[in-house]
C-alpha positions in Angstrom: 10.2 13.3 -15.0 11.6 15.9 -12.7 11.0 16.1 -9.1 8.7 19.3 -9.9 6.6 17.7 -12.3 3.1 16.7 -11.0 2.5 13.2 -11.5 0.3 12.3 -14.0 -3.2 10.9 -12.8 -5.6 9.4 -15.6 -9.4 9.0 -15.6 -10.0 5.4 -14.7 -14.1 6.0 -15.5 -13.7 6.5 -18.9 -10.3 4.9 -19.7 -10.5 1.8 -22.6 -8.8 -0.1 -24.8 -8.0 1.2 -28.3 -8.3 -2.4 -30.2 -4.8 -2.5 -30.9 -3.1 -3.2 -27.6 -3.1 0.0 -26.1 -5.3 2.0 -24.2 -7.4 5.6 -24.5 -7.0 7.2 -21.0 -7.3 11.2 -20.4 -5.2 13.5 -17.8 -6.9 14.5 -14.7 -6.9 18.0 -13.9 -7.7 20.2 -10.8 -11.0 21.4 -10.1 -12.8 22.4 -7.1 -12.8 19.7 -4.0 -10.6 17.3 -6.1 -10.1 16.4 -9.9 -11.9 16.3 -12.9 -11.6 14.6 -16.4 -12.4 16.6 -18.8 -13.6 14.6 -21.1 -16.4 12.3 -19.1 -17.0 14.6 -16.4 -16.0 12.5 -13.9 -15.2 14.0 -10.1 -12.6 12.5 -7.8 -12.3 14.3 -4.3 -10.0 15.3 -2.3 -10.1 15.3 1.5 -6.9 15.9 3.6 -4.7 15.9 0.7 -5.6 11.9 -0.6 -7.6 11.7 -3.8 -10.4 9.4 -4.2 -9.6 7.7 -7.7 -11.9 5.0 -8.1 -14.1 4.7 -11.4 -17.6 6.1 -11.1 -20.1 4.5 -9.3 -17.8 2.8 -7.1 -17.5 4.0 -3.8 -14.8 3.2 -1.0 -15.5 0.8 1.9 -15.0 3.4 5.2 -16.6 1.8 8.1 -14.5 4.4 10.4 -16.3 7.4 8.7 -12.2 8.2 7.8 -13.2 10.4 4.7 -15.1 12.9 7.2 -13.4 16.6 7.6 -12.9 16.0 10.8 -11.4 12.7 11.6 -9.9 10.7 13.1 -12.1 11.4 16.7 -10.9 11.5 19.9 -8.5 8.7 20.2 -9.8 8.5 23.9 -13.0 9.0 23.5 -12.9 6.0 20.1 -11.7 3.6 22.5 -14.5 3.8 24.7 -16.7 3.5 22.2 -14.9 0.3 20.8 -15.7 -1.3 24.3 -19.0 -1.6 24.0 -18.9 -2.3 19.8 -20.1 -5.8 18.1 -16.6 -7.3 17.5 -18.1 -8.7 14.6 -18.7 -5.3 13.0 -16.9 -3.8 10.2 -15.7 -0.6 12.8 -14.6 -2.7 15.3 -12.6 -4.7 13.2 -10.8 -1.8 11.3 -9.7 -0.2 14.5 -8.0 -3.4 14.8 -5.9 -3.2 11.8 -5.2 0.0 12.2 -3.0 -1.0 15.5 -1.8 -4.4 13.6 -1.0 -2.3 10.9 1.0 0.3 13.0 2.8 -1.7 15.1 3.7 -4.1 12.0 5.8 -1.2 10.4 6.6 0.4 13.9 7.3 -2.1 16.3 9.4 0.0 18.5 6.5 2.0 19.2 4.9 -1.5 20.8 3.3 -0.5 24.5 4.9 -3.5 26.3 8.4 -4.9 26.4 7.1 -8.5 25.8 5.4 -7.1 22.4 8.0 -5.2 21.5 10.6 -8.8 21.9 8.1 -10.7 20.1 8.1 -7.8 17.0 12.0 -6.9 17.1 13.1 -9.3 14.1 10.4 -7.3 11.7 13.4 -5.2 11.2 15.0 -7.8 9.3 12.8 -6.7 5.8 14.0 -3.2 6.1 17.6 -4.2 6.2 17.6 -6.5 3.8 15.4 -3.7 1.5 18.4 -1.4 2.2 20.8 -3.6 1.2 19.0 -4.5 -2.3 18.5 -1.0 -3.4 22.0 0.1 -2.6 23.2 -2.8 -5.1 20.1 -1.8 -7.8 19.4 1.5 -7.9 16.1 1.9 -9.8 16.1 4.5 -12.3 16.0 7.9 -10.1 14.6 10.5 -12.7 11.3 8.3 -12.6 8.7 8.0 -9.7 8.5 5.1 -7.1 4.7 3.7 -6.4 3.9 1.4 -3.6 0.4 -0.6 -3.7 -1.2 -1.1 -0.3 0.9 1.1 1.3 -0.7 1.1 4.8 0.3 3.6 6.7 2.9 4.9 4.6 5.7 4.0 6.4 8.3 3.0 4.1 7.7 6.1 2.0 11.0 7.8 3.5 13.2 5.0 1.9 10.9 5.3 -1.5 12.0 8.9 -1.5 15.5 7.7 -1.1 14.9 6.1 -4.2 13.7 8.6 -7.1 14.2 12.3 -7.1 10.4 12.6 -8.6 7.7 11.9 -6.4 6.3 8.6 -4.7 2.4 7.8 -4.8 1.1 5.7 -1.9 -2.1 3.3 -2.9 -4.7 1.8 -0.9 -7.9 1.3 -0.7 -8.8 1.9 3.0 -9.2 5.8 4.2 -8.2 6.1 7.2 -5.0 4.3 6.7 -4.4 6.8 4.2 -5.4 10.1 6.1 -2.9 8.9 9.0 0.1 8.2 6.5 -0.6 11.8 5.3 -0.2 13.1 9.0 2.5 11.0 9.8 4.6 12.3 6.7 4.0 15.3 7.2 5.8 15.2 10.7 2.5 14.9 13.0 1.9 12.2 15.9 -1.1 10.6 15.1 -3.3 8.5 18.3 -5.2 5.4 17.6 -6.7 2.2 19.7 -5.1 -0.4 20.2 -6.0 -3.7 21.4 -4.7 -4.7 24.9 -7.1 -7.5 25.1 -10.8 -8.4 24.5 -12.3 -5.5 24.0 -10.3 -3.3 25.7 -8.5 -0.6 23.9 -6.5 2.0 24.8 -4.8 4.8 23.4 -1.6 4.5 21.1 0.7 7.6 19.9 2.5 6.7 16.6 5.4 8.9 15.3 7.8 8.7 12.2 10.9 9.9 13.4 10.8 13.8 11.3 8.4 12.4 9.3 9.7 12.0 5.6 12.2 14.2 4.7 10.1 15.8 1.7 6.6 15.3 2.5 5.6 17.4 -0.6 7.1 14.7 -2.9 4.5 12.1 -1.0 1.1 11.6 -2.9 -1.6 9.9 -1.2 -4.7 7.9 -3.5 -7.2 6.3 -2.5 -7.5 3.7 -5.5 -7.4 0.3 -6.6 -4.3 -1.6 -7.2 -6.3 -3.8 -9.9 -7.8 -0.5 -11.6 -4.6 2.1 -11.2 -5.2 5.5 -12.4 -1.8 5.9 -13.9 -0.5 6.0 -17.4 1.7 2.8 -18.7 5.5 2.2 -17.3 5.8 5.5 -15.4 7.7 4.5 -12.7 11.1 3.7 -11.5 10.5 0.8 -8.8 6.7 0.1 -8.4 6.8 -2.0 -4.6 3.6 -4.3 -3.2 3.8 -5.7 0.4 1.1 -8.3 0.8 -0.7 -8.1 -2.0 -0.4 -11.2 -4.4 -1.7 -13.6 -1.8 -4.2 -11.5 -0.5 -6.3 -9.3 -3.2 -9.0 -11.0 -5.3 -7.1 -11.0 -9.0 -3.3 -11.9 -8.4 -3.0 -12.4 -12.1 -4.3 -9.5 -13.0 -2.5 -7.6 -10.2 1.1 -9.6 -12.0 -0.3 -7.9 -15.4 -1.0 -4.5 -13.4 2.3 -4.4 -12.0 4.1 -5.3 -15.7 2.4 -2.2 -17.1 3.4 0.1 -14.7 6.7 -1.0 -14.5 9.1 1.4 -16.9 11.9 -0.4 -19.5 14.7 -0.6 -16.9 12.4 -0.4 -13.5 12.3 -2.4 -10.7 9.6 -4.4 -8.9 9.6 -5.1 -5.6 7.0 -8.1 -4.0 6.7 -9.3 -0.3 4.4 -12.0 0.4 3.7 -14.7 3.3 2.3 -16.9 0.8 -0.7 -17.0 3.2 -4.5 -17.4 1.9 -7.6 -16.7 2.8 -10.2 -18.2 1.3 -12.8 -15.0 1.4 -10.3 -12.8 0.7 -9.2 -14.7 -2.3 -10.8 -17.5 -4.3 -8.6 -21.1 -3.8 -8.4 -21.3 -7.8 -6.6 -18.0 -8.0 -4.0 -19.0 -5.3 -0.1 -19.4 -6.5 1.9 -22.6 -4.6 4.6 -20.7 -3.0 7.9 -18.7 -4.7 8.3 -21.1 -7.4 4.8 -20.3 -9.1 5.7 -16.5 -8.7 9.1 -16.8 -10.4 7.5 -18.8 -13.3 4.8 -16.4 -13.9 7.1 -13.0 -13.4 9.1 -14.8 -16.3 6.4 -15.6 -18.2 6.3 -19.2 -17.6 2.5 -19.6 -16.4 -0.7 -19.4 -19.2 -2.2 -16.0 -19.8 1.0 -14.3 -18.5 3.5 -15.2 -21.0 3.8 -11.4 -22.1 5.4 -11.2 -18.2 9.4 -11.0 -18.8 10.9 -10.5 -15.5 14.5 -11.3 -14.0 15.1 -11.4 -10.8 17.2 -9.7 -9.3 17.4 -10.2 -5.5 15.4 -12.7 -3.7 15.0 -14.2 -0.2 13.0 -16.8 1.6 11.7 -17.2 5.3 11.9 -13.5 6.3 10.3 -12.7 9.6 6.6 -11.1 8.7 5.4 -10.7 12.4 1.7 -8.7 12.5 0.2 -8.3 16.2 -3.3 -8.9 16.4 -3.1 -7.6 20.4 -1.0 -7.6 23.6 -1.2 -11.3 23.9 -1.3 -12.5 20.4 1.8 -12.2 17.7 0.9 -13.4 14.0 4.2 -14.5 13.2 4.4 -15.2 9.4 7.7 -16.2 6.8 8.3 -13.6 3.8 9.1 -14.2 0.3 10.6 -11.2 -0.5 12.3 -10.4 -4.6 13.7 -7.4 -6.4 13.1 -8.5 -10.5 13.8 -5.8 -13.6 12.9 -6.1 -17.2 
């Protein structure tokens, strides 16, 4: 695939199995607002540049209204509102993640010296990422993917990677529509969390944005459901997701398919569960349990047939959750091919 070629997007609505192992899945193409299969019918918009791929009659969870024209508000004018919002409710807890989530991947950006000590060794994982990739370059004619990408802010190093393109996933809006604005160059402003419910205004900036914003695509989709065709890509890359969505083994079976003969996969995980955000029967004990299954070693994933490449244990994982409180969690992070 060449770095002009658009990347190819499938209808997950109407995609199936053929009986024999493989699967029936048609191109998306352009159409008014978004894209269109042409052979269902189905309609996936497009707002701000990030496509809404999930299959029909499934509709994304946006309790900050972040697939509106017009958003994000008034970072002012949201955090007076969040003072007086139910911190049990859906909104207030989003705005929260969206200030864990950006001072997570940009904790030099952190509004106090004491949080910006406490974050300092998240830096760690993006040495250590570096490092990897400069020993196991992934195939650069093919595309790089990263599943949950947040706010997008390793995308300049995936663009390091490939001379094709690189598709950010995730399933939540507006952490989307500010990845798009940040890679594009723009300063974004969102809460954050000093304390109770007191928020106040943050300014988040990638330094020049990514170097080839054009390259970046945004979707809104579902790492369990992918609207991509089989082993298309280079190095496919997912931070926090195989102790944390509801189907790791069929995430570990999403991830082998999208892999291409010679690719790379690339997994961070704390290894921490939650029992609402995934059931206790699904959970893997720890990097042992992952190595046996990317090999092929556990039932129902012996077609798996990874080797790792690169691995390491106990990297610093810290997540803020406000001025005066520091999740500080130990990464398993590996680099496998097959």
């Amino acid at each position: 695939m060449s770095a002009l070629e658009p990347l190819r997007l499938v209808c997950v609505s109407c995609r199936r199995s053929d009986g024999e192992g493989g699967v029936l899945a048609r191109d998306l193409g352009p159409a008014e607002g978004g894209l269109l299969c042409p052979g269902c019918g189905a309609r996936y918009p497009t707002t701000d540049e990030v496509s809404v791929l999930l299959a029909a009659g499934l509709h994304p969870v946006d309790p900050l209204g972040a697939l509106d024209a017009s958003w994000p508000p008034d970072a002012a004018g949201w955090c007076e509102a969040l003072a007086s919002e139910d911190p049990a409710s859906a909104a207030f807890r989003e705005a929260g993640l969206l200030g864990t989530y950006a001072l997570g991947h940009l904790p030099e950006l952190a509004p106090t010296e004491a949080l910006r000590a406490q974050l300092a060794d998240r830096v760690e994982l993006a040495g250590l990422i570096d490092r990897w990739l400069s020993r196991h370059a992934p195939p650069r004619e093919l595309p790089v993917l990263e599943l949950g990408s947040a706010l997008g802010t390793w995308a300049p190093r995936w663009l390091g990677a490939t001379d094709s393109q690189v598709a950010l996933v995730d399933l939540r809006p507006s952490m989307l529509r500010l990845s798009r604005r940040l890679i594009r160059g723009e300063s974004v402003t969102i809460p954050w969390r000093r304390v109770a419910r007191h928020f106040e205004p943050l300014t988040l900036a990638l330094p020049g944005g990514a170097a080839e914003p054009e390259r970046v695509l945004h979707l809104l989709a579902d790492a369990l459901d992918p609207p991509f065709v089989a082993h298309g890509f280079g190095l496919v890359v997912a931070f926090g997701l195989v102790d944390a969505i509801t189907d790791p083994w069929m995430l570990l079976g999403q991830l082998d398919a999208l892999v291409a003969p010679g690719g790379m996969l690339l997994l961070a995980q704390p290894f921490h569960y939650e029992p609402h955000a995934q059931p206790p029967e699904a959970w893997l004990d720890g990097p042992a349990a992952l190595r046996r299954a990317l090999a092929g070693g556990l039932p129902g994933l012996e077609h798996l047939g990874f080797r790792v490449l690169e691995e390491a244990e106990g990297v610093p994982w810290p997540l803020p959750a406000h001025d005066r409180l520091v999740h500080r969690y130990l990464a398993h992070v590996l680099l496998a091919t097959r």
